[in-house]
C-alpha positions in Angstrom: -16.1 73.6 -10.7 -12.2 72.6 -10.9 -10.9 74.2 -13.9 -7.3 72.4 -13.9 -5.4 70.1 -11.8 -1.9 71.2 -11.1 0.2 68.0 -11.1 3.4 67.2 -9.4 4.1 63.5 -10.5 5.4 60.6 -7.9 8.6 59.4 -8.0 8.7 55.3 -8.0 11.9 55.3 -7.0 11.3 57.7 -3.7 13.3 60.4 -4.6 12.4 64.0 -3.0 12.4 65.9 -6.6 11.6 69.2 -6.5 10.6 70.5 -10.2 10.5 74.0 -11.4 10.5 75.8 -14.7 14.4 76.9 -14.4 15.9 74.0 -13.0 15.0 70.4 -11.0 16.8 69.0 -8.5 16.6 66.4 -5.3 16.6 67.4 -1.9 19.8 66.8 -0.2 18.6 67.2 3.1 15.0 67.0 4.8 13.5 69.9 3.2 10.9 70.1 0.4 10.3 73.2 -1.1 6.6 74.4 -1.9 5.9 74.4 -5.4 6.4 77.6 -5.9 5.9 77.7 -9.5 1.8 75.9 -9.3 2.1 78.7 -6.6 2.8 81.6 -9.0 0.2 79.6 -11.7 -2.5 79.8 -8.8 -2.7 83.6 -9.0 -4.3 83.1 -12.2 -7.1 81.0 -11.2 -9.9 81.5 -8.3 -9.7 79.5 -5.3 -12.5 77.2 -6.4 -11.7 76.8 -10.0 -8.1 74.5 -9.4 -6.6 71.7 -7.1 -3.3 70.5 -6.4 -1.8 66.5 -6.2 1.5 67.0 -4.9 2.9 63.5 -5.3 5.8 64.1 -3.7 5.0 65.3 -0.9 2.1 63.4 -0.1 3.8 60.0 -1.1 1.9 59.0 -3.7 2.5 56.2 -6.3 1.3 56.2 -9.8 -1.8 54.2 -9.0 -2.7 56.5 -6.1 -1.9 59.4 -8.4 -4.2 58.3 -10.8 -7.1 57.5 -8.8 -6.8 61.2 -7.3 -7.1 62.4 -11.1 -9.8 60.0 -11.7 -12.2 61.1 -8.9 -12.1 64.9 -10.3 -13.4 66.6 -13.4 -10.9 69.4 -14.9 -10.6 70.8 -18.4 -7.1 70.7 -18.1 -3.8 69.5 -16.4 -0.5 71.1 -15.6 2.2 69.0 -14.8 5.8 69.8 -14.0 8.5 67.6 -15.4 12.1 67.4 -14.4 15.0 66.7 -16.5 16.7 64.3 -14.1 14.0 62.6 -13.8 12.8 62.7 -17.3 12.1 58.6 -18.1 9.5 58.6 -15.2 7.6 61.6 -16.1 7.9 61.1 -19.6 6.3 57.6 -19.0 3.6 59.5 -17.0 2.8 61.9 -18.9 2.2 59.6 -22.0 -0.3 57.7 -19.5 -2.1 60.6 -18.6 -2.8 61.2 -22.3 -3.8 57.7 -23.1 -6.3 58.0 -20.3 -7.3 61.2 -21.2 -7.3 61.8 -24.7 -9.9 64.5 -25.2 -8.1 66.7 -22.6 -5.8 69.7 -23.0 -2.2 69.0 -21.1 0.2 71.6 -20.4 3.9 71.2 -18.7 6.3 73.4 -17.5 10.0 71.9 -16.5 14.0 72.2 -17.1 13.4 69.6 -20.0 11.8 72.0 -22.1 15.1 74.3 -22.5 15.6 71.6 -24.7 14.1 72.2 -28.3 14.4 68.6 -29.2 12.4 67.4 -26.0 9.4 70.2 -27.1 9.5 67.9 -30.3 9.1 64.8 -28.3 6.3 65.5 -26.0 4.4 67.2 -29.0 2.3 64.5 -29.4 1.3 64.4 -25.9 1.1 67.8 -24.7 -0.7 70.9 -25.8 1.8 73.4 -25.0 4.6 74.0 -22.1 5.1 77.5 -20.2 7.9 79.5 -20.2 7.2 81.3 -17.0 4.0 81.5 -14.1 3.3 84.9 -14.5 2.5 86.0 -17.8 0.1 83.1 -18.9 -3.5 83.3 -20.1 -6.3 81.5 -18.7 -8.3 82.5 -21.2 -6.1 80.7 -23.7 -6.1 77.5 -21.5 -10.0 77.7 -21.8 -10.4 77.8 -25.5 -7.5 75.2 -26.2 -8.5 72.1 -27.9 -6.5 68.7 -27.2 -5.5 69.1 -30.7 -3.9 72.6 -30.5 0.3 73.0 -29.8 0.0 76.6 -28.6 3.0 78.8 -28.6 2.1 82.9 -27.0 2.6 85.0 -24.7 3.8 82.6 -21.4 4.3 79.9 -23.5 7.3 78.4 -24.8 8.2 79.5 -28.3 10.9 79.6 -31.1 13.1 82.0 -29.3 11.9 81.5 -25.9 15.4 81.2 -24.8 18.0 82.9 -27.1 16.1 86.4 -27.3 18.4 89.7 -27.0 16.5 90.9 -24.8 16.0 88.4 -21.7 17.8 90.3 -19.5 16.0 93.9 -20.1 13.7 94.0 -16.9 9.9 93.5 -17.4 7.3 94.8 -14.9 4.0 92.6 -14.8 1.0 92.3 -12.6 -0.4 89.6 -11.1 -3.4 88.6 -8.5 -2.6 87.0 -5.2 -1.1 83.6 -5.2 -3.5 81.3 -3.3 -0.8 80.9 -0.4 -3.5 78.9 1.9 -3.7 76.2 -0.7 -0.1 75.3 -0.5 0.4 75.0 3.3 1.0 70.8 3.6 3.6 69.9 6.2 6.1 68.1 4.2 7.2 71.3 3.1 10.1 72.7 4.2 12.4 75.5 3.7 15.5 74.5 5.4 16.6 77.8 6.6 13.0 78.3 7.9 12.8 79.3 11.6 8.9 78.4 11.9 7.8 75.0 10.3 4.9 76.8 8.5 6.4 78.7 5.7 5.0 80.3 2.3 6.8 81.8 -0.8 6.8 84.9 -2.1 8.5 86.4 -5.3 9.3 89.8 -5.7 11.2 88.9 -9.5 11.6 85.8 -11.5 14.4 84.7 -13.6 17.2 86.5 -13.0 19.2 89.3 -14.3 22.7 87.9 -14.7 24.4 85.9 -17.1 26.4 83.0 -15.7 26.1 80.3 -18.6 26.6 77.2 -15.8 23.0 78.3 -14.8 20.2 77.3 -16.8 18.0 80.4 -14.9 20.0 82.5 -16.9 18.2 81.6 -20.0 14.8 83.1 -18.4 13.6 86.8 -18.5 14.3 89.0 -16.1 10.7 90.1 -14.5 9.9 91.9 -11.8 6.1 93.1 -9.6 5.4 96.2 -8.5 6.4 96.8 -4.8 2.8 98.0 -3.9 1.1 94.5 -5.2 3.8 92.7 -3.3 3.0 94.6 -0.1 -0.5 94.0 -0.9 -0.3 90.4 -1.0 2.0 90.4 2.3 -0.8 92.3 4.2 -2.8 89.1 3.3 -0.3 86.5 4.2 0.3 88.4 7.8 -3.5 88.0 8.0 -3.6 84.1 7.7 -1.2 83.9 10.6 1.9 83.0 8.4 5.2 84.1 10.2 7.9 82.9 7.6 8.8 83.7 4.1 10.8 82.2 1.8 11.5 85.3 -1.1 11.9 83.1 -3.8 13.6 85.4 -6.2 16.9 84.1 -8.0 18.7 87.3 -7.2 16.4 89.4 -4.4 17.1 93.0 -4.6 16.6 93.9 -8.2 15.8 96.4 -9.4 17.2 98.5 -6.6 14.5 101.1 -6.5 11.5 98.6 -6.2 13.2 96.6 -3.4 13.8 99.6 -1.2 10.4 100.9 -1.8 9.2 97.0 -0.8 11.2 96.7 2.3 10.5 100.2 4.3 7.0 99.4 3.7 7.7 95.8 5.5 9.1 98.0 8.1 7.0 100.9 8.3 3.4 98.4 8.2 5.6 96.1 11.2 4.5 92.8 9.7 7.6 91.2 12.1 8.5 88.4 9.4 11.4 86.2 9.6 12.6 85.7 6.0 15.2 84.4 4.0 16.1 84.6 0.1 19.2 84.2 -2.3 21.4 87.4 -3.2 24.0 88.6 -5.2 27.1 90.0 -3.5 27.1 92.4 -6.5 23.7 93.5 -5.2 25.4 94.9 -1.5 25.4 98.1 -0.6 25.1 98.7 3.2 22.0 100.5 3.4 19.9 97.7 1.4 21.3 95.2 3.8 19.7 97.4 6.4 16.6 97.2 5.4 16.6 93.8 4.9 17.5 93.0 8.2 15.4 95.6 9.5 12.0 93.8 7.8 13.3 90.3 9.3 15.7 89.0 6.7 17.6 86.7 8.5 19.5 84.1 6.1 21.1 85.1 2.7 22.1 82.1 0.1 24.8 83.4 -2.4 26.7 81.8 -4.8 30.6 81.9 -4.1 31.1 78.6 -6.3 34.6 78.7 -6.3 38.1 79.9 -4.7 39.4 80.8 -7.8 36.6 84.0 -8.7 39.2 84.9 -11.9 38.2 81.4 -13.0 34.1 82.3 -13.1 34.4 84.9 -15.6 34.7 82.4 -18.2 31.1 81.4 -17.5 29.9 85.2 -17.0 29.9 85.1 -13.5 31.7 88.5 -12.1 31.9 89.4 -8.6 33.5 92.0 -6.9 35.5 91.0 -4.3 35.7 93.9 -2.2 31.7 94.0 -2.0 31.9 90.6 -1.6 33.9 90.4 1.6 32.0 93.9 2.6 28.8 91.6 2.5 30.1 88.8 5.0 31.7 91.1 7.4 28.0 93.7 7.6 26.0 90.3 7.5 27.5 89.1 10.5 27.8 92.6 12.1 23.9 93.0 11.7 23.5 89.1 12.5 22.2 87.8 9.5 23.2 84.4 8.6 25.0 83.3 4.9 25.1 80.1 3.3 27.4 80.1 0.5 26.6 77.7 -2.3 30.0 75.9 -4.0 30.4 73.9 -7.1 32.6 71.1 -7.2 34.0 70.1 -10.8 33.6 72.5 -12.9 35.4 71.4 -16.5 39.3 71.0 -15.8 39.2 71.6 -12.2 42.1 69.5 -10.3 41.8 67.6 -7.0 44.2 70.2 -5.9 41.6 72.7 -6.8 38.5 71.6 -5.4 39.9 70.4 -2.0 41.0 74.7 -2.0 37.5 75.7 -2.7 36.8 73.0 0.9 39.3 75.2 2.5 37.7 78.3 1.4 34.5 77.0 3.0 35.5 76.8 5.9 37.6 79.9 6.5 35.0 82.2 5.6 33.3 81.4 8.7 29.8 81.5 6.7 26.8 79.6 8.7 26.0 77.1 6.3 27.4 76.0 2.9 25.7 73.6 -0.1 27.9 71.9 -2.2 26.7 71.3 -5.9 28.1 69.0 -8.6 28.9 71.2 -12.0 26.0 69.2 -13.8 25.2 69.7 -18.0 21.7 70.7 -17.1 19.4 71.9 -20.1 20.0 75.2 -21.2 23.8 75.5 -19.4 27.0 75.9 -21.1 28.4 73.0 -19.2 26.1 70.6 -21.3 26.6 71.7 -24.8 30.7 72.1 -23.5 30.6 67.8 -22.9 28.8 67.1 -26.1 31.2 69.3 -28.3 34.1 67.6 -26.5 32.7 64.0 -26.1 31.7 63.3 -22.7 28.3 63.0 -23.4 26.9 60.9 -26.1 24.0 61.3 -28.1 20.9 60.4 -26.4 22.6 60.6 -22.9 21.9 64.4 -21.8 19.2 63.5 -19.0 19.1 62.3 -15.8 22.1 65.0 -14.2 21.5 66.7 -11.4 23.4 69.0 -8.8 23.0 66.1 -6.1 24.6 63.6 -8.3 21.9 60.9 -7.2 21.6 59.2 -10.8 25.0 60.1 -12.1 28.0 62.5 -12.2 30.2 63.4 -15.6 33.4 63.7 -15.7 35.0 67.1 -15.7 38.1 66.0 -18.3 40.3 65.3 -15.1 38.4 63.9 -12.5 35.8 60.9 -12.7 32.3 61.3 -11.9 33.2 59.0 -9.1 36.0 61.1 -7.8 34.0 64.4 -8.3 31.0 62.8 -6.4 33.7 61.5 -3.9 35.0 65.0 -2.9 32.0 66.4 -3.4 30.8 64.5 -0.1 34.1 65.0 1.7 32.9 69.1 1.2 30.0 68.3 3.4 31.5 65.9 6.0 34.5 68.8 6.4 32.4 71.6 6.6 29.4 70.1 9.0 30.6 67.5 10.6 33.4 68.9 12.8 33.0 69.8 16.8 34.1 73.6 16.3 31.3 73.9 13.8 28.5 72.0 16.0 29.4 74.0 18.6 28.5 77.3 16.8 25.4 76.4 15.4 24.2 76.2 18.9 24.6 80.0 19.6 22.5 80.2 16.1 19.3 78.3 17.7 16.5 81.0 18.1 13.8 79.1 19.6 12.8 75.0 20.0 11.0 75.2 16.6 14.2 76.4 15.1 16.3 73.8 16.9 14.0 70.8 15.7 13.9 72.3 11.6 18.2 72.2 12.0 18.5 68.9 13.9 16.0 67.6 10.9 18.0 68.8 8.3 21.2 67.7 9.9 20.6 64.0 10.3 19.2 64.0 6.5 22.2 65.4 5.3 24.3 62.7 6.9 22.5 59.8 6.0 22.5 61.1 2.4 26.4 61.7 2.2 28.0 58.6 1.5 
């Protein structure tokens, strides 16, 4: 029997949302990540006991969402709900209620950073997670559709403002139910296979940078042995590429190294790719990593003023930093760096030097964010105190500035979005750059996934 239906809602207006506890954004190019938060949730549940209506990435409109529902019996529903896109789901999950008013609903989502948005959906929902991998099932089961439960994986009163998020937690989980989450609209875009799962080694993260709403989540970690455990089963299904979701992969230290000699020593030959700290580097972890088949780090440079950052808590050493790129692309392991353009004060003059930047560090791929007042980040509670955003205006921000862009106290939202654009076209779409990525391509499979992704990000940068 179907114990729950995990729910990721449709989008009316098209948009390729991608929801997750920490943070929601849009795709900017042609990839779709898995959800890799129902993915975590699975491992609580057996195979036969859940079911999954991706909306997204199977297309679906409300009606067709519904009828999916309708045709299944569950005791419950999880949905994910995204703050930029909070007056759609909002208006869906209210439906879902109305339709099913007996039934226990629980959400997860950026939104719920927000205390006064908890208040909102009260009435509606019967509780919203704080994090896949510490919830109860047995809880789910004896929740009423008039309980509001607040415990152990769910959000509480100081979910987010505890003194201890960043001590590091070890917890257990089963496997994720990776064969349930294998449709092929999802894609990693620095995938070198089509067919890709997720894996997380940690979730949250362990540093502090206030910009970042993940830094308002606890630091948690899984024993190395379970993780190789549930990679001996993915190399079984035939699965040749791994996405390790982790905010910051290599942490702690001890764990990781543990994790990837046995990747090495039990020769699983995957190709894999995660985000890392540059703090992180040390040159025999990068070893290992490329050793087990790591073959593309994402790290956060942000900006070319590093000084600047530490206003946010973001500290990087530059000398490990630079020690990074040069080993990476010694050992051959890819970089994109991500960049934010328009952080609070920054000029034209400094933005169009963090373009510059881009480019010189002869990195392989770059992603350029809009400073956004997500939930939970020091940029949003910065524009209310100073009067950028009013009262009943915090939603609907996003990193991709689809729905709309704030202005930084210098620049317009127009002018950041603007430059924010000219980033990509400069970086990508220049014949010295084009003509390097072809000494990157590893195989036709690889060549179709980076064609793909190219064409989507031009057609979506205006």
């Amino acid at each position: 029997m179907i114990k729950t239906i995990f729910i990721n809602p449709p989008s009316e207006k098209g948009r390729k949302l991608i929801r997750n506890f920490d943070c929601a954004t849009e795709s900017k190019g042609d990839y779709l990540y898995q959800p890799y938060d129902f993915l975590l949730l699975s491992s609580h549940f057996e195979d036969e006991e859940f079911e999954l209506i991706d909306a997204i990435a199977e297309n679906l409109n409300f009606q067709q969402t519904m009828s999916f529902i309708d045709q299944r019996q569950a005791n419950y529903f999880i949905v994910a709900m995204a703050d930029t896109n909070w007056s759609e789901d909002f208006n869906f999950l209210r439906h879902l209620r109305e339709r099913y008013p007996q039934k226990a609903i629980f959400v997860f989502g950026d939104a719920f950073i927000d205390k006064n948005t908890i208040e909102l959906i009260k009435k509606y929902a019967n509780g919203v997670f704080s994090n896949p991998l510490e919830i109860s099932v047995e809880t789910l089961d004896s929740a009423r559709f008039d309980d509001w439960i607040s415990e152990a994986g769910f959000v509480s009163e100081n979910t987010y403002s505890r003194s201890d998020l960043k001590k590091p937690k070890q917890v257990s989980i089963n496997y994720p139910k990776h064969h349930r989450f294998l449709l092929k609209n999802y894609k990693w875009p620095f995938s070198r296979h089509f067919k890709y799962t997720t894996v997380f080694t940690a979730w949250g993260c362990p540093y502090s940078c206030s910009y970042c709403v993940v830094a308002k989540f606890p630091n948690i970690y899984r024993p190395y042995e379970e993780i190789l455990s549930e990679l001996d089963n993915i190399k079984s299904s035939g699965l040749k590429e791994i996405y390790m979701g982790d905010r910051s992969f290599g942490l702690p230290r001890s764990n990781t190294i543990e994790l990837l000699k046995g990747m090495i020593s039990r020769k699983y030959n995957f190709s894999w790719s995660t985000y890392f700290h540059p703090n992180q580097y040390d040159p025999e972890l990068l070893e290992l990593m490329r050793q087990s088949g790591c073959h593309t780090l994402i790290i956060g440079i942000e900006s070319h003023n590093f000084k600047s950052l530490k206003k946010y808590g973001r500290h990087m050493k530059e000398d490990r930093f630079y020690a990074l790129l040069k080993h990476a692309k010694k050992i051959g392991i890819d970089i994109c760096g991500d960049f934010i353009i328009g952080l609070p004060n920054e000029t034209r003059e400094d933005i169009h030097k963090t373009i510059k930047l881009s480019k010189e560090l002869n990195i392989d791929y770059a992603s350029f964010n809009i400073a956004a007042p997500l939930a939970g980040s020091s940029l949003r509670e910065e524009a209310k105190k100073d009067g950028r955003i009013a009262p009943g205006e915090e939603n609907h921000f996003d990193s991709f500035g689809y729905h709309k862009v704030l202005s930084n106290g210098v620049l317009t939202g127009e002018e950041i979005l603007n430059l924010r654009n000219q980033a990509v076209k400069d970086f990508y779409f220049n014949p010295r750059y084009l003509f390097k990525s072809l000494f990157r391509i590893h195989s036709l499979e690889h060549l179709t996934i980076q064609i793909q992704e190219m064409l989507q990000i031009l057609l979506k940068t205006k």
